[in-house]
C-alpha positions as semicolon CSV with decimal commas, in nm:
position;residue;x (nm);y (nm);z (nm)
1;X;-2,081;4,386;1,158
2;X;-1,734;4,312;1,374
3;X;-1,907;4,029;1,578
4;X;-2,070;3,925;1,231
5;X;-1,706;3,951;1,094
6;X;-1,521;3,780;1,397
7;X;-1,748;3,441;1,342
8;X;-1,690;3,446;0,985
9;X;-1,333;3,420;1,055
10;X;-1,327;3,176;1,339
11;X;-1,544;2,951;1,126
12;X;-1,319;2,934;0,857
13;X;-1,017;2,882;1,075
14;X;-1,221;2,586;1,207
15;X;-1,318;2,500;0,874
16;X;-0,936;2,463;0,788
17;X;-0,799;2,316;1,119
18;X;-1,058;2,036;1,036
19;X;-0,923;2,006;0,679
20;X;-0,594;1,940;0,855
21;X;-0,632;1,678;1,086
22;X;-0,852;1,489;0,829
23;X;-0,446;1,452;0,646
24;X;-0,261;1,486;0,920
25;X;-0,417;1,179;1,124
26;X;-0,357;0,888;0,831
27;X;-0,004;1,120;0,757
28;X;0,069;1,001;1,112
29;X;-0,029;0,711;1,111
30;X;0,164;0,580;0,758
31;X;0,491;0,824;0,880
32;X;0,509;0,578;1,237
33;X;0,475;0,250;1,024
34;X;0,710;0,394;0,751
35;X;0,997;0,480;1,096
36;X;0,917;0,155;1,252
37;X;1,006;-0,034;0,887
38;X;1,326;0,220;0,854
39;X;1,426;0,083;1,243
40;X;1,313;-0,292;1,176
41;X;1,565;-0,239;0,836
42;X;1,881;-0,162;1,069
43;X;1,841;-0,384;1,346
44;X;1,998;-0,662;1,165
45;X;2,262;-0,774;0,955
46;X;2,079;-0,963;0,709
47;X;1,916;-0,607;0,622
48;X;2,211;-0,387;0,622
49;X;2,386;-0,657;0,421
50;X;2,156;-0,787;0,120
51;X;2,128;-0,558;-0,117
52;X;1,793;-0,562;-0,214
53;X;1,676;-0,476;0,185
54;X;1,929;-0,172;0,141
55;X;1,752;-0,057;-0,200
56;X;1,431;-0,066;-0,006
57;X;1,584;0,183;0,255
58;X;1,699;0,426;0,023
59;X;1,321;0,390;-0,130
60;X;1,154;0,416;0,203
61;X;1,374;0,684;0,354
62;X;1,310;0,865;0,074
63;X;0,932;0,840;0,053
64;X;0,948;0,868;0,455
65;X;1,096;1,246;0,397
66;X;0,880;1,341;0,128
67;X;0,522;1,238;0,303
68;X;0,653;1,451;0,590
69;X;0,765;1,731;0,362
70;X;0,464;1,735;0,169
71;X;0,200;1,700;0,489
72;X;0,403;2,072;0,572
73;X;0,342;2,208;0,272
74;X;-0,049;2,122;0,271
75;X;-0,029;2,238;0,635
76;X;0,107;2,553;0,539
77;X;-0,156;2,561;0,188
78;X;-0,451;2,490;0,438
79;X;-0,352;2,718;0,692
80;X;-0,340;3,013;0,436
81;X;0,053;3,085;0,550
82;X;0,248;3,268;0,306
83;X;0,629;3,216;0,275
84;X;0,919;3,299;0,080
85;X;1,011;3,202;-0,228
86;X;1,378;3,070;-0,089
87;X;1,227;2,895;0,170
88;X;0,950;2,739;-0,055
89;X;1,240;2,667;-0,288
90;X;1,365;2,450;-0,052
91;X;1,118;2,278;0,033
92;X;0,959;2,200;-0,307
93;X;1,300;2,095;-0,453
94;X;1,400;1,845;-0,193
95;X;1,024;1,695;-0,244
96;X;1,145;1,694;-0,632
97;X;1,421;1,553;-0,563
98;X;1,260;1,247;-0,316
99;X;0,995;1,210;-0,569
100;X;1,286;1,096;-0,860
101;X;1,421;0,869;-0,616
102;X;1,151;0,643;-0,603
103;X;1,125;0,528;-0,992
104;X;1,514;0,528;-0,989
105;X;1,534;0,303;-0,702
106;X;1,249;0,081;-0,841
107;X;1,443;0,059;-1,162
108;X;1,774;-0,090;-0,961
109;X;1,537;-0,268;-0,763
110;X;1,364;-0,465;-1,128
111;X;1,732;-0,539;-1,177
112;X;1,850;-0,677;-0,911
113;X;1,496;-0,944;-0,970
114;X;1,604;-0,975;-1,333
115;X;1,926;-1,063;-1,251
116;X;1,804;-1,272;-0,956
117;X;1,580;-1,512;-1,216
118;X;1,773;-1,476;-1,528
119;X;2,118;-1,534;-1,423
120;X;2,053;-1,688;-1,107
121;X;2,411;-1,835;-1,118
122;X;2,586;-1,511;-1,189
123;X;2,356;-1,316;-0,939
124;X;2,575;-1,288;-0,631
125;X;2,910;-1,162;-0,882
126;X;2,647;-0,925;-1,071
127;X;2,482;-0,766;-0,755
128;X;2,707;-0,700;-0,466
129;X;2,677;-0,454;-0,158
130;X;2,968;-0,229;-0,298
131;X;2,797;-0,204;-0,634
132;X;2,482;-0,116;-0,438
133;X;2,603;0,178;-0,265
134;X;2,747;0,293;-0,574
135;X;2,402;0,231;-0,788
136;X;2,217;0,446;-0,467
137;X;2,497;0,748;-0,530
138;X;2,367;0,728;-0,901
139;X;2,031;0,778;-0,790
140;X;2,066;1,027;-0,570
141;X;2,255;1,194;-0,837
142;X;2,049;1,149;-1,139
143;X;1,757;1,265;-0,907
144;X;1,912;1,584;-0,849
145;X;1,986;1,671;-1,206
146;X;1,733;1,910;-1,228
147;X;1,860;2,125;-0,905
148;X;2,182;2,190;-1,118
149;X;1,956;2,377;-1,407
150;X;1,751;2,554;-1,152
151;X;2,065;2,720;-0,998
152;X;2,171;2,786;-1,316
153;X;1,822;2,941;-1,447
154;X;1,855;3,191;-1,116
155;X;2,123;3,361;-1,332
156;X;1,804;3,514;-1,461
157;X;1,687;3,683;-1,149
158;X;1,344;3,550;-1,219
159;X;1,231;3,769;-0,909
160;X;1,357;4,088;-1,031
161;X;1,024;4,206;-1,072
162;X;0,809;4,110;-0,750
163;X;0,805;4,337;-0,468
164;X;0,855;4,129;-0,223
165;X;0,992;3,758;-0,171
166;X;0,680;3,685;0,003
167;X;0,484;3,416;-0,166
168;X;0,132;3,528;-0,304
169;X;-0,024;3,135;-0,340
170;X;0,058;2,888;-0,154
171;X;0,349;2,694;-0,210
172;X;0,417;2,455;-0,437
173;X;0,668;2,331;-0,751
174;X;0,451;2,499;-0,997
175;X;0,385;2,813;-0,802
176;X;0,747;2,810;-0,734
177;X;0,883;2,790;-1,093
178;X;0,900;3,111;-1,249
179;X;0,934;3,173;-1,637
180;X;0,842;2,937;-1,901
181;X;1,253;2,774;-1,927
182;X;1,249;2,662;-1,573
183;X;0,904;2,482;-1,619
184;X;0,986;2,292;-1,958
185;X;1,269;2,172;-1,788
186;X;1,123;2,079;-1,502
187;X;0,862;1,884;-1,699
188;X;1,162;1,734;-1,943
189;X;1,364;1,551;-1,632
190;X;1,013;1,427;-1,505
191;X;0,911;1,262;-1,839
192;X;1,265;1,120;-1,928
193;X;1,298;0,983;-1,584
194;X;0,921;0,833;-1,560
195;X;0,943;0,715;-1,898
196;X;1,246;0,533;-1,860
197;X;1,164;0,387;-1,533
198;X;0,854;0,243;-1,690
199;X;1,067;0,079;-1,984
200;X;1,282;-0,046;-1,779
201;X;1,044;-0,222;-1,544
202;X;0,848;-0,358;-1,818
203;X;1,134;-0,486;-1,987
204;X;1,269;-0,661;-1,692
205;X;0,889;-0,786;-1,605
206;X;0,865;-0,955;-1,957
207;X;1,218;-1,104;-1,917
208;X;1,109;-1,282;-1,606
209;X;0,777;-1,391;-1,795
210;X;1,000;-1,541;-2,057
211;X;1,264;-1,689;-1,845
212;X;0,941;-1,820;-1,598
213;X;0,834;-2,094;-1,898
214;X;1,175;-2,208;-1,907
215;X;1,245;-2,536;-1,741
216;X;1,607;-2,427;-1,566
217;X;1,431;-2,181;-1,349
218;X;1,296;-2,197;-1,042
219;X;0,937;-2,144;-1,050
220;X;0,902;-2,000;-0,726
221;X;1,151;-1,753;-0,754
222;X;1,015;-1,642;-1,104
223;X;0,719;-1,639;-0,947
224;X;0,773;-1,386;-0,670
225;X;0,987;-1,173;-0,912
226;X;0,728;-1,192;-1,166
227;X;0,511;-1,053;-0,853
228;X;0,713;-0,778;-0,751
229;X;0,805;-0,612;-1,065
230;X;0,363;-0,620;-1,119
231;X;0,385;-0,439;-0,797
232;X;0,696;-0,212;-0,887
233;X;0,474;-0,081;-1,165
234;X;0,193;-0,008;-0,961
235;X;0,451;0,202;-0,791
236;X;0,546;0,365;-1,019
237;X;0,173;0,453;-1,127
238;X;0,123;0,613;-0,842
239;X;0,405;0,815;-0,779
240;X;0,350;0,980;-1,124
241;X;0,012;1,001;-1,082
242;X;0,137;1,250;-0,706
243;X;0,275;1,485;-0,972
244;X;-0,053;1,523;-1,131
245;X;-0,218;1,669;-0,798
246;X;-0,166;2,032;-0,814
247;X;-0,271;2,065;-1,183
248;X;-0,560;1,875;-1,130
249;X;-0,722;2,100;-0,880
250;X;-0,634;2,399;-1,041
251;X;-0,826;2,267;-1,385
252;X;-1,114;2,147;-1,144
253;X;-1,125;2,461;-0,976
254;X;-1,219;2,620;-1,312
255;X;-1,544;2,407;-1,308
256;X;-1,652;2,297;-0,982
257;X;-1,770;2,530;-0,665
258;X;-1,535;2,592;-0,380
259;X;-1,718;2,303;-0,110
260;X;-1,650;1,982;-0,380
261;X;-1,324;2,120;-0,480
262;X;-1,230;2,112;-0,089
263;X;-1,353;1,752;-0,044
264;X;-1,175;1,622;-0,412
265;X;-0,842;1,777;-0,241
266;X;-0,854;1,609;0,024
267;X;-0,923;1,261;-0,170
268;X;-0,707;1,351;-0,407
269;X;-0,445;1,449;-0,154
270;X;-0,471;1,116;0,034
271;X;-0,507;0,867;-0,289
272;X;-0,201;1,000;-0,484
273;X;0,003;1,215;-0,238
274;X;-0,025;1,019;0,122
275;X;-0,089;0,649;0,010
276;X;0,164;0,589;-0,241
277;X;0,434;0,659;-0,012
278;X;0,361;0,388;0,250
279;X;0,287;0,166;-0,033
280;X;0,665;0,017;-0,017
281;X;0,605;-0,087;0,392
282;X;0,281;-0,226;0,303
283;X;0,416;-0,430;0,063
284;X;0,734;-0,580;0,161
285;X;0,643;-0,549;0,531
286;X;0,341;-0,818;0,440
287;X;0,493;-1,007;0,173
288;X;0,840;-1,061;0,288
289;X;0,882;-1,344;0,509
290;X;1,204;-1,192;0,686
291;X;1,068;-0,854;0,702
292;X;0,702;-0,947;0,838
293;X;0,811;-1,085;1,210
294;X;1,068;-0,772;1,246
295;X;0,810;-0,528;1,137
296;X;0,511;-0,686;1,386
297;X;0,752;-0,728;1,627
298;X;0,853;-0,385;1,679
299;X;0,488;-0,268;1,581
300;X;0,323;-0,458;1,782
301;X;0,552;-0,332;2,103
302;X;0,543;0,025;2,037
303;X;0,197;0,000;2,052
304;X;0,192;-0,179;2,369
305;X;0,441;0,020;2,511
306;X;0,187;0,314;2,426
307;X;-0,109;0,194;2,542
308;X;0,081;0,106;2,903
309;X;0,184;0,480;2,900
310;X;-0,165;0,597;2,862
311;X;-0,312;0,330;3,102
312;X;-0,064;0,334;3,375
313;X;-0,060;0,565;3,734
């Protein structure tokens, strides 16, 4: 029975090493283009001095830090490690916070193409790199409204009543939140900030359809804007859709058998978890034409620089 016992268990540690690496190789592999486009963005001026390259730091960085921080916690979920609730608190509330950056940012981002087609004139008065910094402090800020009402909701000592401060589940937001309060508001700041982001972007998507037909704008610039804010949207799909993954397994759990609810995790996990946060390199690092050659460029010779390592005496 102990040698019947001992297999049991090293097949199931198997069983979730494997579920690991099948994340933790694409993780890697989006997390090194997503550093490479952070580096390409501050090696020169013309990034760290036009406003809409800095926006698209402060959305990568931030998407950057939450893949990483949510490849741990499915790590840690896999691996069947328990930890506390303060250290899980962490953790799950700087992913919160990360993951109301990027529909803030795309919002500023809409903007600054708005502004860019409809006011082309007034565009460089309108949108300047002091007003930038100042519009990524607002994000940052707004994004972190809901931390405030957490550390005010501990005034309840929601953990009064557990034994110990070690988690039971794995950990997560919605394993974290305790009591009914914390979760409503939670899910209040989520909706308000979604649902705003989405008005926003659609409202500055059908200005630039409008301003597009008339005959003082430039078509190609109307036309890329008109591009990008389709894209922005998509964006913002996705990262909403990311807050939608632990819920989903837990109501598929109630109807499917342990072996498909593994292998939907893990597509799940990859579709709206991994991929929409290396959807912002994909897209301006292919569509930009002054981002593309910088990217490839320092792509292309960390790569070589690699394979020289691994070839060499």
């Amino acid at each position: 029975m102990s040698n019947v016992s001992v297999a049991t268990e090293d097949r199931g540690l198997l069983e979730r090493v494997m579920l690991c690496s099948i994340t933790t190789v694409p993780c890697c592999v989006f997390l090194f283009v997503n550093c490479t486009m952070l580096f390409a963005l501050r090696t020169k001026g013309v990034f760290r001095n036009t406003c809409r390259y800095v926006l698209l730091y402060n959305l990568l960085f931030a998407d950057t830090v939450q893949l990483a921080v949510s490849q741990l916690l499915y790590i840690l979920a896999a691996l069947r490690l328990r930890i506390t609730y303060p250290v899980c608190g962490c953790f799950t509330t700087l992913g919160d916070i990360l993951l109301m950056i990027s529909p803030v940012t795309l919002v500023v981002m809409s903007f600054d193409r708005f502004v860019a087609v409809c006011y082309p004139l007034r565009h460089a008065a309108i949108v300047t790199m002091s007003k930038t910094r100042g519009a990524i402090c607002m994000i940052w800020a707004i994004s972190s409204l809901n931390l405030f009402s957490r550390i005010c909701l501990l005034w309840e000592n929601p953990f009064d009543g557990l034994d110990s401060l070690q988690m039971e589940r794995f950990c997560s937001l919605d394993h974290m939140l305790q009591g009914p309060i914390a979760l409503m508001f939670n899910n209040v700041h989520r909706f308000t900030v979604f649902t705003s982001a989405g008005v926003s972007i659609s409202f500055s998507y059908v200005c630039v359809l409008v301003a597009a037909r008339s005959a003082s704008t430039d078509k190609v610039s109307a036309r890329k804007a008109h591009k990008t804010l389709l894209l922005h949207l998509v964006q913002l799909g996705l990262s909403l859709s990311s807050t939608m993954y632990v819920p989903m397994l837990d109501v598929i759990s109630q109807v499917t058998d342990r072996v498909t609810l593994v292998r939907l995790s893990i597509v799940f996990y990859v579709c709206v978890v991994i991929f929409p946060r290396c959807l912002s390199s994909l897209i301006y690092g292919i569509r930009d034409q002054t981002i593309r050659p910088v990217l490839l460029h320092h792509l292309l010779c960390h790569l070589t620089t690699y394979v020289s390592s691994q070839g060499g005496p």
